[in-house]
DSSP file (Angstrom, degrees, kcal/mol; ACC not computed):
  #  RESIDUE AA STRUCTURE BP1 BP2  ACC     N-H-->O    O-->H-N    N-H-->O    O-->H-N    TCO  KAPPA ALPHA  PHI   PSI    X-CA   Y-CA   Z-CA
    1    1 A X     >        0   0    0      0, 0.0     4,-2.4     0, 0.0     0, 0.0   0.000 360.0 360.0 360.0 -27.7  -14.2   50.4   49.1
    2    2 A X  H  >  +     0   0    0      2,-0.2     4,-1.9     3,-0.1     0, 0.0   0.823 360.0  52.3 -90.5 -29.8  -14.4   46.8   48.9
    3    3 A X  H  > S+     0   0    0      2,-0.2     4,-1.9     3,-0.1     5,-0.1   0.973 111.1  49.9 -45.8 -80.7  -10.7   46.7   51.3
    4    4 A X  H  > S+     0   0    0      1,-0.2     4,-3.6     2,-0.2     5,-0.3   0.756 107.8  50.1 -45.2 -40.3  -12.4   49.0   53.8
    5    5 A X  H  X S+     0   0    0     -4,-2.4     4,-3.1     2,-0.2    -1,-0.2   0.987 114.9  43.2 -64.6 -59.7  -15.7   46.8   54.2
    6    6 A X  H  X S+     0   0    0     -4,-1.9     4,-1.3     1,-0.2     5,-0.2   0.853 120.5  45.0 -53.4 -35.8  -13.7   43.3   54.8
    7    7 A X  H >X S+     0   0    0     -4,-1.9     4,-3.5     2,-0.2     3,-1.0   0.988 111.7  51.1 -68.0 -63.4  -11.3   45.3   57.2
    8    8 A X  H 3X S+     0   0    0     -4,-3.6     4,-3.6     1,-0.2     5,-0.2   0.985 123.6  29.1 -57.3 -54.2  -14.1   47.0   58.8
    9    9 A X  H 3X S+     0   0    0     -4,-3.1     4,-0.6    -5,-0.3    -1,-0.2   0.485 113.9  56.5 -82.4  17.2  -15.9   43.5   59.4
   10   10 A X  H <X S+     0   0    0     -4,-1.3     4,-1.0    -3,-1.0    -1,-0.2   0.530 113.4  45.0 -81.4 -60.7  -13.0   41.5   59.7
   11   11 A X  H  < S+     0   0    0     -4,-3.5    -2,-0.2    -5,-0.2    -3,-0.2   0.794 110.7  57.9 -70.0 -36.7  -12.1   44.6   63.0
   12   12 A X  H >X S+     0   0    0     -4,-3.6     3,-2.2    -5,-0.3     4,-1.6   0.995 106.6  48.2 -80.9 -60.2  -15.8   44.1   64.2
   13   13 A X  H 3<>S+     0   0    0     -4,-0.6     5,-1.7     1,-0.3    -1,-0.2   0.471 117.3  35.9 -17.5 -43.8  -15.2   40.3   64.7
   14   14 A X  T 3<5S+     0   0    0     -4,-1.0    -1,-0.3     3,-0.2    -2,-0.2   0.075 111.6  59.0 -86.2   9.9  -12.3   40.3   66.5
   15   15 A X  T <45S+     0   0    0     -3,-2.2    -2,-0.2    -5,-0.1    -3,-0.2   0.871 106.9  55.4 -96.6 -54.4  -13.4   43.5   68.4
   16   16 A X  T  <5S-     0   0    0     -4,-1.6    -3,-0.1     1,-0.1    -2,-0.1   0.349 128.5 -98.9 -53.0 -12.4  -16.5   40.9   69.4
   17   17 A X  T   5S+     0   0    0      1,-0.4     2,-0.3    -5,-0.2    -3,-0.2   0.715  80.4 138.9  89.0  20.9  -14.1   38.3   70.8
   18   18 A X      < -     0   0    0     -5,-1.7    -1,-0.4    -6,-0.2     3,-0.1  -0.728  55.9-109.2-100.2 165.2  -14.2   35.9   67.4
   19   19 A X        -     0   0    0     -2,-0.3     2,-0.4     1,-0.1    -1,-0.1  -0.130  35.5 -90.8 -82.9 165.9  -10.9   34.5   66.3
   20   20 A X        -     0   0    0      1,-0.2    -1,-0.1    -6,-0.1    15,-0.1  -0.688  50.3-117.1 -84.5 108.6   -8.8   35.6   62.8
   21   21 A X        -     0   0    0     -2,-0.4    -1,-0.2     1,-0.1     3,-0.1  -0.064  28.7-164.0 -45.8 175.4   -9.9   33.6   60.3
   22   22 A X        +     0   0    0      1,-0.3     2,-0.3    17,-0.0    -1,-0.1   0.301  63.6  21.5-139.2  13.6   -7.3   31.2   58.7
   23   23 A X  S >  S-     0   0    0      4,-0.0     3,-3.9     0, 0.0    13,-0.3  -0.814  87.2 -86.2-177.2 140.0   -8.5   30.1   55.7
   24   24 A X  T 3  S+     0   0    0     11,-0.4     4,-0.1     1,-0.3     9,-0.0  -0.054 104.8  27.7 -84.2 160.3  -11.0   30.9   53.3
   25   25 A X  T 3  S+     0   0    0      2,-0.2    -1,-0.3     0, 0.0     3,-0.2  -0.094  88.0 104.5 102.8 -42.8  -14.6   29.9   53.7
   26   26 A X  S <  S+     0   0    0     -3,-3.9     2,-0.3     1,-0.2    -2,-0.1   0.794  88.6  18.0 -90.9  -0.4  -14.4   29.8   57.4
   27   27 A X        -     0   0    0     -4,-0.2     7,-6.3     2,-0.0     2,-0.7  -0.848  63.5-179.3-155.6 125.5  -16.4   33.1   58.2
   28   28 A X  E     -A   33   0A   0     -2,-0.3     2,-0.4     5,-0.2     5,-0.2  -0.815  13.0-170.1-127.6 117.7  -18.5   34.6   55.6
   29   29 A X  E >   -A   32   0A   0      3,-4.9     3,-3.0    -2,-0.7   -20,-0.0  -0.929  64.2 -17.1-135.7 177.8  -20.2   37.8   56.9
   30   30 A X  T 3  S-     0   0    0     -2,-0.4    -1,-0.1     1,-0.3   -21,-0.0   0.644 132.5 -51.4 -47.1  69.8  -22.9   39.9   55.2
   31   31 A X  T 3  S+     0   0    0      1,-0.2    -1,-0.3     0, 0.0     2,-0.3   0.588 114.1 116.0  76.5  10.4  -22.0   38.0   52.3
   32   32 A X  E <   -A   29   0A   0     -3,-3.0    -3,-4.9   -23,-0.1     2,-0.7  -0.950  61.2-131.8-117.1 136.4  -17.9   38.6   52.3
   33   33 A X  E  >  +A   28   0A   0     -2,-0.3     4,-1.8     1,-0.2     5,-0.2  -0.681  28.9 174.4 -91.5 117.8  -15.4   35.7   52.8
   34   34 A X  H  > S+     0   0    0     -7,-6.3     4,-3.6    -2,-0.7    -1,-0.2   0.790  75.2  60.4 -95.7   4.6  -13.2   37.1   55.2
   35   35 A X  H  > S+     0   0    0     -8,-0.5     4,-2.1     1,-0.2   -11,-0.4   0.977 106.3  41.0 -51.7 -79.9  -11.5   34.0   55.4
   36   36 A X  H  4 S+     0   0    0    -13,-0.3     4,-0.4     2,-0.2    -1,-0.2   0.719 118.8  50.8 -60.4 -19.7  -10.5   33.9   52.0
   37   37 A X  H  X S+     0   0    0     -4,-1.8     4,-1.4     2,-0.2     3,-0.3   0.911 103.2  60.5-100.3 -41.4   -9.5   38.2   52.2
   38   38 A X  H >< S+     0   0    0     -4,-3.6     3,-2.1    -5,-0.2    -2,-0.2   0.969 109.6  35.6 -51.0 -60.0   -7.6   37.7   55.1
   39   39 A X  T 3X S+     0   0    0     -4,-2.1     4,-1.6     1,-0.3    -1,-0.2   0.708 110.6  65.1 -58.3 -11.2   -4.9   35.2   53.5
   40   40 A X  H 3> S+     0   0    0     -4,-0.4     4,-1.8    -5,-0.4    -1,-0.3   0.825 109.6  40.4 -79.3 -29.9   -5.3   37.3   50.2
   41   41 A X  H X< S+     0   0    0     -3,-2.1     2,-2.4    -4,-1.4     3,-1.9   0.262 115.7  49.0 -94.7-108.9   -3.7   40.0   52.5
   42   42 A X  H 34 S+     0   0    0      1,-0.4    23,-4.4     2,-0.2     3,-0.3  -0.113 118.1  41.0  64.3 -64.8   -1.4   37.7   54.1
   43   43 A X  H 3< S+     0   0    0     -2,-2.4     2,-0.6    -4,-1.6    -1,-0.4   0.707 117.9  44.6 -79.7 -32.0   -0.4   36.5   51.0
   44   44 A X  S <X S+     0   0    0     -3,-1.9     4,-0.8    -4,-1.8    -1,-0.2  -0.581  72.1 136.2-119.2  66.1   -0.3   39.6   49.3
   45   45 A X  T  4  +     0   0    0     -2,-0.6    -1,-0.2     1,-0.3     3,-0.1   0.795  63.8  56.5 -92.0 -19.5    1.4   41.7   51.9
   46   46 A X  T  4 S+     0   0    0     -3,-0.3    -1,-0.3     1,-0.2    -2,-0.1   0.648 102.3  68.8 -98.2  -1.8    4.2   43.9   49.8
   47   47 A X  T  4 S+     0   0    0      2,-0.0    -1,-0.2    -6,-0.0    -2,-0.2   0.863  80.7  98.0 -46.3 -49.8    0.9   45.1   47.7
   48   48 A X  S  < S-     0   0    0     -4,-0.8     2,-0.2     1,-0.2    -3,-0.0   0.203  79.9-118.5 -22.0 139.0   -0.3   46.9   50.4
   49   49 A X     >  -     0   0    0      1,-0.1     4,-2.0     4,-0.0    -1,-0.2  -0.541  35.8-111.5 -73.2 152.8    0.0   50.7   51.0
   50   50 A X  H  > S+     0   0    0      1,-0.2     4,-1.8     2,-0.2     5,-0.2   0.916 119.3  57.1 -44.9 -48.6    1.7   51.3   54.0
   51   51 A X  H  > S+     0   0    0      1,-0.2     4,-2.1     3,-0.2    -1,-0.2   0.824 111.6  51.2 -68.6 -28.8   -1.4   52.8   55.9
   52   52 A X  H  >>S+     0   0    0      2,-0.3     4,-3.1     3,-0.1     5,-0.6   0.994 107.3  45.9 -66.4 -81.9   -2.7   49.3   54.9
   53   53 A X  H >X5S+     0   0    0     -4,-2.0     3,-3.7     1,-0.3     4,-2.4   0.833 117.4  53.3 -24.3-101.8    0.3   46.9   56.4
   54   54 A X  H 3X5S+     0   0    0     -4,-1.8     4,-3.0     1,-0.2     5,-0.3   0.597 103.9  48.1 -25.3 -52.0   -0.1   49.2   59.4
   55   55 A X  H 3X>S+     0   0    0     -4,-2.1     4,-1.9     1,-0.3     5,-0.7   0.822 115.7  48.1 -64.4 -34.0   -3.8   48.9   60.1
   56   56 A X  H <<5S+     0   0    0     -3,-3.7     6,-2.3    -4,-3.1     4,-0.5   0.864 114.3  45.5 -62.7 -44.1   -3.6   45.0   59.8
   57   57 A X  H  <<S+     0   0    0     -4,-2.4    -2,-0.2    -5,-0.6    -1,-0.2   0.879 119.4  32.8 -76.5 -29.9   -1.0   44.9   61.7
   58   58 A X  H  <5S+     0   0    0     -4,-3.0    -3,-0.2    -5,-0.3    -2,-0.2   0.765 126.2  42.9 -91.8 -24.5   -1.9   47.1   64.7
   59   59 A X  T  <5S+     0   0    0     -4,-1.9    -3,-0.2    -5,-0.3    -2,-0.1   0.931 132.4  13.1 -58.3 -79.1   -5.6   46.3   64.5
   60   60 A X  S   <S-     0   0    0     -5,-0.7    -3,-0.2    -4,-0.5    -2,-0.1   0.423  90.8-118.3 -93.0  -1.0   -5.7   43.0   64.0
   61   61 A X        +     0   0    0     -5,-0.2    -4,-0.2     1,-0.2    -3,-0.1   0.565  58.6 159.1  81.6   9.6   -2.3   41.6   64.6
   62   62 A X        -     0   0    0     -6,-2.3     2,-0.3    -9,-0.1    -1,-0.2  -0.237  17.2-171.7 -68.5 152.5   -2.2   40.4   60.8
   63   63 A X        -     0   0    0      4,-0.0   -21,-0.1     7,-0.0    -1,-0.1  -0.972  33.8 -82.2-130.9 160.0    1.4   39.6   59.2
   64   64 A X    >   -     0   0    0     -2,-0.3     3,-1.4     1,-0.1   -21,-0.2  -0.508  45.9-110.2 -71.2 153.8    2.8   38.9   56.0
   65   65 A X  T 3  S+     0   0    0    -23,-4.4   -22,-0.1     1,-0.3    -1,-0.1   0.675 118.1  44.6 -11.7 -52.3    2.5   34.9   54.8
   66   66 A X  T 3  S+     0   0    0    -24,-0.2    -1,-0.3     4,-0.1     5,-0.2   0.683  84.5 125.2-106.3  -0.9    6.1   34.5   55.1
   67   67 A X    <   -     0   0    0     -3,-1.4     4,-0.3     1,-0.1    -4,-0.0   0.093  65.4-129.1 -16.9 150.1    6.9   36.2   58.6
   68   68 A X  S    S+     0   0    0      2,-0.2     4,-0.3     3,-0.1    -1,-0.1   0.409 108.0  53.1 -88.7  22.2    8.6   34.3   61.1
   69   69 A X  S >> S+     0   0    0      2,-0.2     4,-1.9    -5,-0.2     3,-1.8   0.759 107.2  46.5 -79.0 -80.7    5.7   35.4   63.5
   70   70 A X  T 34 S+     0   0    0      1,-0.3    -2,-0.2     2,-0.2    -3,-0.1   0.793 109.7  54.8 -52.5 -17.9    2.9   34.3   61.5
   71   71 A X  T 34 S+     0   0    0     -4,-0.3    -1,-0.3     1,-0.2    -2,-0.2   0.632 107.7  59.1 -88.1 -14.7    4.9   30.5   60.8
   72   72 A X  T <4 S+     0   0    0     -3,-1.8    -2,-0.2    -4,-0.3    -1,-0.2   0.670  80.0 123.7 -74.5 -29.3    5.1   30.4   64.7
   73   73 A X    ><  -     0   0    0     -4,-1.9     3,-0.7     1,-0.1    -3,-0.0  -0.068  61.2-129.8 -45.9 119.6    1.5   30.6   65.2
   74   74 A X  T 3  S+     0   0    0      1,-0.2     3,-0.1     3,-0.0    -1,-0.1  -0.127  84.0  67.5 -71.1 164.7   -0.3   27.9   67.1
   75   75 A X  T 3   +     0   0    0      1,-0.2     2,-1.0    -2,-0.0    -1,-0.2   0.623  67.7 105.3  95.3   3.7   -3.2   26.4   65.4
   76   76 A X    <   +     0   0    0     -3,-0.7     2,-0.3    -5,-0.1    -1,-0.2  -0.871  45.7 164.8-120.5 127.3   -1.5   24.5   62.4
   77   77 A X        -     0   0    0     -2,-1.0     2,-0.1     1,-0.2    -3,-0.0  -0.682  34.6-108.1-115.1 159.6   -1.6   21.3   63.3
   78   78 A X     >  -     0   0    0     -2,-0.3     4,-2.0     1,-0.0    -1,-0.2   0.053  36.1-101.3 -70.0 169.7   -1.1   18.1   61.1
   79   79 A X  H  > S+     0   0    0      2,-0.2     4,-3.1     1,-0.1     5,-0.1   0.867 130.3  39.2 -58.6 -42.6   -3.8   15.7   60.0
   80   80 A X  H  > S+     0   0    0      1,-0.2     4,-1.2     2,-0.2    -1,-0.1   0.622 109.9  56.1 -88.7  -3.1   -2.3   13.6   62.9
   81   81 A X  H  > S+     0   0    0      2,-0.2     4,-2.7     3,-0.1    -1,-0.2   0.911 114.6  40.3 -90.4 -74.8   -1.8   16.3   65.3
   82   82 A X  H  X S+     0   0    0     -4,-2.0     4,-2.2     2,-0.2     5,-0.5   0.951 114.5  54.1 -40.4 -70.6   -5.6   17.3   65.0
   83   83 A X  H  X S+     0   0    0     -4,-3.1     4,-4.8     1,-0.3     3,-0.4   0.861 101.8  54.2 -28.2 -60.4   -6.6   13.8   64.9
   84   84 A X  H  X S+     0   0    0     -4,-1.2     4,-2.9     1,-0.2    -1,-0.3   0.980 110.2  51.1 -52.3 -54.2   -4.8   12.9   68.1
   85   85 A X  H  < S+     0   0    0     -4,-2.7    -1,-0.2    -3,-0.4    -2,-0.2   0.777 108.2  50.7 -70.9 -11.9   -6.8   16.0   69.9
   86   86 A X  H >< S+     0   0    0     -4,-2.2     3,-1.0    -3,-0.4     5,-0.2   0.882 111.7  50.0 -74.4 -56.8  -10.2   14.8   68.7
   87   87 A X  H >X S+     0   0    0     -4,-4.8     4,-1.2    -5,-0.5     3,-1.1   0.936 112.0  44.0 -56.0 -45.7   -9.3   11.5   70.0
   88   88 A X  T 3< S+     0   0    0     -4,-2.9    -1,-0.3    -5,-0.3    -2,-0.1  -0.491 109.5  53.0 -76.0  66.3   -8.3   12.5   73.4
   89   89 A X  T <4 S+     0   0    0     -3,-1.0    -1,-0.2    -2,-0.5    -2,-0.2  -0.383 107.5  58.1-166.5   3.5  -11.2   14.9   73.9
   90   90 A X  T <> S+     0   0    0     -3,-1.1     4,-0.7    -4,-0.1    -2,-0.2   0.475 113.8  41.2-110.4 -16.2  -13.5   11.3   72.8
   91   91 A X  H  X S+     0   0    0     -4,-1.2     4,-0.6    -5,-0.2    -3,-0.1   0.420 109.8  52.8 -98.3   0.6  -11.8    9.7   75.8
   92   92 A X  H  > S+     0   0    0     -5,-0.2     4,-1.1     2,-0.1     5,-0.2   0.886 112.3  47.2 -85.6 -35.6  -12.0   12.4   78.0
   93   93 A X  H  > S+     0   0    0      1,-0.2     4,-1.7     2,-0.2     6,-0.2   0.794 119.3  40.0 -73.5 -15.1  -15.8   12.6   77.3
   94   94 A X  H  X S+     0   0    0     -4,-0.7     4,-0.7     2,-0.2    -1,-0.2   0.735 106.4  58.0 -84.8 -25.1  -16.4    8.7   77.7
   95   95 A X  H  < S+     0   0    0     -4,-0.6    -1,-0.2     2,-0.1    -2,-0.2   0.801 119.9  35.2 -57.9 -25.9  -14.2    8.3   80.6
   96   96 A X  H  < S+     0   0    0     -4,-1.1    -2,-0.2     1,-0.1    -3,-0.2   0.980 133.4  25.3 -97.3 -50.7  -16.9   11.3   82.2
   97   97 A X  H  < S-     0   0    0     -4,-1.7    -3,-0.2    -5,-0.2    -2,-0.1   0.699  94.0-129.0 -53.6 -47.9  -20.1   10.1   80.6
   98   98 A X  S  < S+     0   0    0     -4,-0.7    -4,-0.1     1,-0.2    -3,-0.1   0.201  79.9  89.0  84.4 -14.2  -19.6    6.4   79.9
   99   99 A X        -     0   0    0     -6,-0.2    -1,-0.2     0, 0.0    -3,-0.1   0.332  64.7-152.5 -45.9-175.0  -20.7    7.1   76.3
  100  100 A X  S    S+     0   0    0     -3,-0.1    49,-0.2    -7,-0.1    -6,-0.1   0.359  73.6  95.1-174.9  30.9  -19.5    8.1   73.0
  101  101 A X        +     0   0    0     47,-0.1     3,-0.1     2,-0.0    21,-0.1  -0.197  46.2 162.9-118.5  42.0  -22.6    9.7   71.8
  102  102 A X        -     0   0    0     19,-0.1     2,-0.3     1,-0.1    23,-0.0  -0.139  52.6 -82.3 -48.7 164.9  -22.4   13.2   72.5
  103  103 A X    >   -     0   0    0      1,-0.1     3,-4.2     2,-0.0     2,-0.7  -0.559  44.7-111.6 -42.6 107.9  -24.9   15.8   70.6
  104  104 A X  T 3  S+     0   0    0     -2,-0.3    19,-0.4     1,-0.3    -1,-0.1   0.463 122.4  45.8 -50.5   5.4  -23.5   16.7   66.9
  105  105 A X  T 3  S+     0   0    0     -2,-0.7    -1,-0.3    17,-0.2    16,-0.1   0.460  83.6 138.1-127.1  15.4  -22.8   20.3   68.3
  106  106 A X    <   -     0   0    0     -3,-4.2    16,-0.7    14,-0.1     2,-0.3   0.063  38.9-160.3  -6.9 136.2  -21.3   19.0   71.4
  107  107 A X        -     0   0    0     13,-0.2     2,-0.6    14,-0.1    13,-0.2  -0.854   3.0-167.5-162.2 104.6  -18.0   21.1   72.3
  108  108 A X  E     -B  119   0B   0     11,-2.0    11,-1.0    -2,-0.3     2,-0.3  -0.768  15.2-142.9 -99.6 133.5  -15.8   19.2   74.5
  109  109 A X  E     -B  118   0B   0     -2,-0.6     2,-0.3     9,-0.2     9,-0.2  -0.693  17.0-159.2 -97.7 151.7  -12.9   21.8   76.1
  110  110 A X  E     -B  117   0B   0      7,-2.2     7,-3.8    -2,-0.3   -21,-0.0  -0.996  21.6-128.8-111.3 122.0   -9.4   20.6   76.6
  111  111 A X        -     0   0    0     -2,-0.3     5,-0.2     5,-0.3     2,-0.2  -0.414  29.6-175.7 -48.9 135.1   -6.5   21.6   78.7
  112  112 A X  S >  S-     0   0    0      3,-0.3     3,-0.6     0, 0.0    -1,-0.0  -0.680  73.9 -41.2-150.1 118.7   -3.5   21.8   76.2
  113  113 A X  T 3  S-     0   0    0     -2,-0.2     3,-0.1     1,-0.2    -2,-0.0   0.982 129.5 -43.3  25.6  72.3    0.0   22.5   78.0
  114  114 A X  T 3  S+     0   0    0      1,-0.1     2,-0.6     0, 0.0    -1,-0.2   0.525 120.1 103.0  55.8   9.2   -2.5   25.1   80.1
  115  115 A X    <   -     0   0    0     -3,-0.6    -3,-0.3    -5,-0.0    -1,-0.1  -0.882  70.0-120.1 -97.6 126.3   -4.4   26.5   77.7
  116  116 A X        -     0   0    0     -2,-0.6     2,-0.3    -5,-0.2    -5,-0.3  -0.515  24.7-170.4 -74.0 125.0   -8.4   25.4   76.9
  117  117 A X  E     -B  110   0B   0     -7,-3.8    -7,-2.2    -9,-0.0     2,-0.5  -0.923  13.1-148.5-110.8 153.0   -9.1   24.3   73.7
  118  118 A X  E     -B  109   0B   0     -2,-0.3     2,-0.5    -9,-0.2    -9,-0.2  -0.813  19.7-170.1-121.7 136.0  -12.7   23.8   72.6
  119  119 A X  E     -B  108   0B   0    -11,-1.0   -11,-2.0    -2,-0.5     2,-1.2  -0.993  28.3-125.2-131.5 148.0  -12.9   20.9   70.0
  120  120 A X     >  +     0   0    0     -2,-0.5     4,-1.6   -13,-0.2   -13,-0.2  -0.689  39.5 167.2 -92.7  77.4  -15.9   20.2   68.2
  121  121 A X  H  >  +     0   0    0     -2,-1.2     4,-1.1     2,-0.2    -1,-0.2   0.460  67.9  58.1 -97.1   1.7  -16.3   16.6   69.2
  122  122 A X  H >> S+     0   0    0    -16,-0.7     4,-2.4     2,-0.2     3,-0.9   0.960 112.3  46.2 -93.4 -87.5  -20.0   16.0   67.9
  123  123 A X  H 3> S+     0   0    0    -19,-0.4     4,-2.3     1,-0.3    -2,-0.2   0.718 113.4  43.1 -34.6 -46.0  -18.8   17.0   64.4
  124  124 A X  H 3X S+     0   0    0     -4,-1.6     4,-1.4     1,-0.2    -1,-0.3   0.938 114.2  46.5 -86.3 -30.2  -15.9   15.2   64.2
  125  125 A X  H <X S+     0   0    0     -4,-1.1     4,-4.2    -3,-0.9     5,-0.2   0.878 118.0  52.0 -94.8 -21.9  -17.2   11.7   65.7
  126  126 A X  H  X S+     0   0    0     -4,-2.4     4,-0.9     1,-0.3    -2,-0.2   0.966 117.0  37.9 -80.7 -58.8  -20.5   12.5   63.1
  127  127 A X  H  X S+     0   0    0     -4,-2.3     4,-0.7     1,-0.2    -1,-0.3   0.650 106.0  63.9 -45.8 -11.6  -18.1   13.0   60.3
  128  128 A X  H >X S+     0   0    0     -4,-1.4     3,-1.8     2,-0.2     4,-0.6   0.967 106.6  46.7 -64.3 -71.6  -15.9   10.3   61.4
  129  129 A X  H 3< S+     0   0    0     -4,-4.2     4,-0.2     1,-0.3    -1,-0.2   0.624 105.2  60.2 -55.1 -11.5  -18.9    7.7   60.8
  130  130 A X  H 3< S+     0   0    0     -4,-0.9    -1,-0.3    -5,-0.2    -2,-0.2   0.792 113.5  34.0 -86.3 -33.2  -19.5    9.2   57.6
  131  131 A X  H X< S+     0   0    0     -3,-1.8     3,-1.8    -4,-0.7    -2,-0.2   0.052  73.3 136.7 -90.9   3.1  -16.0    8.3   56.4
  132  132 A X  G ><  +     0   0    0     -4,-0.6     3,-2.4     1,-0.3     2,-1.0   0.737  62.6  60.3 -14.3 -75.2  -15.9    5.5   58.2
  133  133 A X  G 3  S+     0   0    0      1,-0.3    -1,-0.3    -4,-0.2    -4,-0.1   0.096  98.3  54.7 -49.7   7.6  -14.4    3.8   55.1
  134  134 A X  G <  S+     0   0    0     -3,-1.8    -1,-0.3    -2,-1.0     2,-0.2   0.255  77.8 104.6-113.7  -3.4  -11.7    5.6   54.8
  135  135 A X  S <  S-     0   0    0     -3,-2.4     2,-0.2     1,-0.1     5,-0.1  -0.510  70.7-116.5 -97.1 158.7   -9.9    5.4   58.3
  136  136 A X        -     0   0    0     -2,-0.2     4,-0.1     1,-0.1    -2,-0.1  -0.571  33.5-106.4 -75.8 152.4   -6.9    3.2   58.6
  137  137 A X  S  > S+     0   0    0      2,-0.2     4,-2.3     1,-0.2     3,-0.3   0.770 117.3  56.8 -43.2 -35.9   -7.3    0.1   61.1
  138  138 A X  H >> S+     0   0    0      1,-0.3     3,-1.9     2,-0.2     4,-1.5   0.995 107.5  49.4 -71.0 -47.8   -5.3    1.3   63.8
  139  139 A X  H 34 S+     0   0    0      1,-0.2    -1,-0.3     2,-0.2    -2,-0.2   0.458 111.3  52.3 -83.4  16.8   -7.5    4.5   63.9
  140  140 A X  H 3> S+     0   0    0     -3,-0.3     4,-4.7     2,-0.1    -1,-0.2   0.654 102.7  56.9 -51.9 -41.0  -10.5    2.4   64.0
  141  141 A X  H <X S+     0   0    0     -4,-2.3     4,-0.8    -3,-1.9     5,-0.3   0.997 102.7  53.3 -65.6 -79.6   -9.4    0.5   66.6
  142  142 A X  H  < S+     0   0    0     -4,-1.5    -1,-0.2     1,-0.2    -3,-0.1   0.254 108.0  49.4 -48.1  -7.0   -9.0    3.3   68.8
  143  143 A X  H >4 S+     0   0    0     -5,-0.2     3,-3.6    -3,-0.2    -1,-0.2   0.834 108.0  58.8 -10.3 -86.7  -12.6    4.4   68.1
  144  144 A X  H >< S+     0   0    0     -4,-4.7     3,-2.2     1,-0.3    -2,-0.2   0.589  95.6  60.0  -0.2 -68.0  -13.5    0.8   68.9
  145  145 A X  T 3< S+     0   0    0     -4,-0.8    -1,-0.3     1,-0.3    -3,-0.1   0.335 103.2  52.6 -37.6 -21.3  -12.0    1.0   72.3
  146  146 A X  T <  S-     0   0    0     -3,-3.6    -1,-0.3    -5,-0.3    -2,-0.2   0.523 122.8-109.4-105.9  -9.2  -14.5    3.8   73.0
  147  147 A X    <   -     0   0    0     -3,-2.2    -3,-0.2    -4,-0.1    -2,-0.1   0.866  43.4-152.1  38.7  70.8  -17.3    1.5   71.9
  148  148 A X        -     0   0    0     -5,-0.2     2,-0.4    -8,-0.2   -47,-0.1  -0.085   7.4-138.6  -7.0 139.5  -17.8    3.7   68.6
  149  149 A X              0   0    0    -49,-0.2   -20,-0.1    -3,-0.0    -1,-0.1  -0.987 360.0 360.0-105.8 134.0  -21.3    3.4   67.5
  150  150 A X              0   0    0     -2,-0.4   -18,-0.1   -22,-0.0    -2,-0.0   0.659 360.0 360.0 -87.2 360.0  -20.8    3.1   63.6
């Protein structure tokens, strides 16, 4: 029973136009992490009944952990890989604005090799100040540049 609920709201979510979680924690729905039960099946793929395997797969496009489909999948970026798209998507919004103080739910989109990516650039610049003390120089400096407000 407990399969069939996270599949069924796990199917209504992506039926709704939301994304496949990837890790658990990031979408919690009437009180199930489907975050964390999607990589439990992932991870736990030869466990599965067939009918199971199948439903994931043809439903939701899920694969096992070690596929080489699922290690092709865009969206794992590095520390430095993210970092670098937060930073260009804080000079695209000061280059338009003249600022660096978007709204902390601010969502600046980006072309990337012709796709739009929506980065959450109000989060990251308000966590960025929050860890302030923690960045290396160089990626201070390049903050700086943007005139930063710390």
């Amino acid at each position: 029973m407990a399969w069939q609920r996270c599949f069924t709201l796990t199917r209504a979510h992506v039926q709704a136009g939301g994304a496949l979680p990837e890790a658990g924690g990031e979408l919690v729905v009437q009180g199930e992490d489907l975050g964390a039960w999607v990589v439990a099946q992932r991870q736990g793929w030869d466990k599965l009944s067939p009918a199971q395997q199948w439903l994931l797969g043809s439903t939701l496009g899920l694969e096992a952990a070690g596929s080489e489909a699922f290690e092709a999948r865009p969206g794992k970026l590095t520390a430095d890989q993210k970092w670098a798209l937060n930073l260009r998507a804080a000079r695209q919004f000061h280059d338009r604005e003249g600022h660096l103080r978007p709204a902390r739910k601010h969502v600046e989109r980006l072309d990337v090799d012709g796709e739009a990516v929506d980065i959450k650039l109000g989060m990251f610049l308000d966590n960025t100040r929050r860890r302030a003390d923690k960045l290396t120089p160089e990626r201070r400096a390049e903050l700086d540049q943007l005139c930063m407000r710390w």
